[in-house]
N, C-alpha and C positions, 0 to 999 in steps of 0.2 A: 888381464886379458878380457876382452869383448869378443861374444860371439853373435851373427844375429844367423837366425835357423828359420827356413821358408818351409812350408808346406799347402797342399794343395793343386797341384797343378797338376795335368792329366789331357785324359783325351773327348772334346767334348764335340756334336755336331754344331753345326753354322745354328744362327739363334738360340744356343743353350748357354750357360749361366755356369760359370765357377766363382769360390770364391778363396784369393790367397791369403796364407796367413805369415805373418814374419816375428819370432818373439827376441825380442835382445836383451842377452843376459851375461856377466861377470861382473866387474869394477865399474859399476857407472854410477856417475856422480850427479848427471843430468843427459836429458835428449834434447837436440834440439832438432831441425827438420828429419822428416822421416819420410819415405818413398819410396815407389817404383821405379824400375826400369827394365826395358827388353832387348833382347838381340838374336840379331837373326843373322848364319852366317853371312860371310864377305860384307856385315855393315857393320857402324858403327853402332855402342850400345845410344840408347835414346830414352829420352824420359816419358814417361808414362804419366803419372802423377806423383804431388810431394801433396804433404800435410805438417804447419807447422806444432808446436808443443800449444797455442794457444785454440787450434782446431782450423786456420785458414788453410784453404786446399788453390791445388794449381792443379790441371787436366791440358795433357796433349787435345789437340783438335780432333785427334782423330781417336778420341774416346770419349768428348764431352756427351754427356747423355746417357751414355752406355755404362762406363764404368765408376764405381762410387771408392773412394779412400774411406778408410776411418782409423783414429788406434787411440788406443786405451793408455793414457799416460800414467794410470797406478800400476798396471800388470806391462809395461815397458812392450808393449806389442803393436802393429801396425796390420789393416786388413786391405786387401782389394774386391771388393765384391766386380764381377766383372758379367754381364748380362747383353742379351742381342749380339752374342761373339760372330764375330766372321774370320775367314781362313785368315785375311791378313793377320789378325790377331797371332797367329801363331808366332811362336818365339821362345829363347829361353824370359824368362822373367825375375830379374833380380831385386832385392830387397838393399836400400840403402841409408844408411842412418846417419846424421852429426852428432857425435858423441861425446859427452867429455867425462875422460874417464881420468888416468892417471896426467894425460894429456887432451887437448879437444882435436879431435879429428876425425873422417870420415871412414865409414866402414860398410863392409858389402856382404852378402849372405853368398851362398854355393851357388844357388839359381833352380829356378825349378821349371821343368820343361811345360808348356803349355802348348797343344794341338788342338787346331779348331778344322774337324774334316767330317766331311760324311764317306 
């Protein structure tokens, strides 16, 4: 079994700075892409940003600048530092990883609520 487990997320004002965290942990044999994504009711979810296992990163438009990936390939974890937020920002935010574990395939954490309001 694979699990991956987010933390971080909360309630922060327009211009303030969170940073998520995602660690994934059971039978894993390797990671391969690892990432975010958000959703906000009646939409689909949408991606945020990925980061591959050799460190290349991909950013939505509407975070280039603002939000940074990072994860740690020995400790199996993935980060979002996330900075300059605005209300759109708000969403849940889920953690997504290619795994291969007993088999290779894709896996998603619980979600962790993120609010950007004054």
């Amino acid at each position: 079994q694979v699990q991956l487990v987010e933390s971080g997320g909360g309630l922060v004002q327009p211009g303030g700075s969170l940073r998520l965290s995602c660690a994934a942990s059971g039978n894993i044999v390797s990671i391969y892409v690892m990432g975010w994504y958000r959703q906000t009711p009646g939409k689909q979810r949408e991606l945020v940003a990925t980061i591959t296992s050799g460190g290349s990163t991909n950013y939505a438009d509407s975070v280039k600048g603002r939000f940074t990936i990072s994860r740690d390939n020995a400790k199996n974890t993935v980060s979002l530092q996330m900075n300059s937020l605005k209300p759109d920002d708000t969403a849940v935010y889920y953690c997504n990883a290619e795994i291969h574990s007993t088999y290779r395939g894709s896996y998603w954490g619980q979600g962790t609520q993120v609010t950007v309001s004054s």
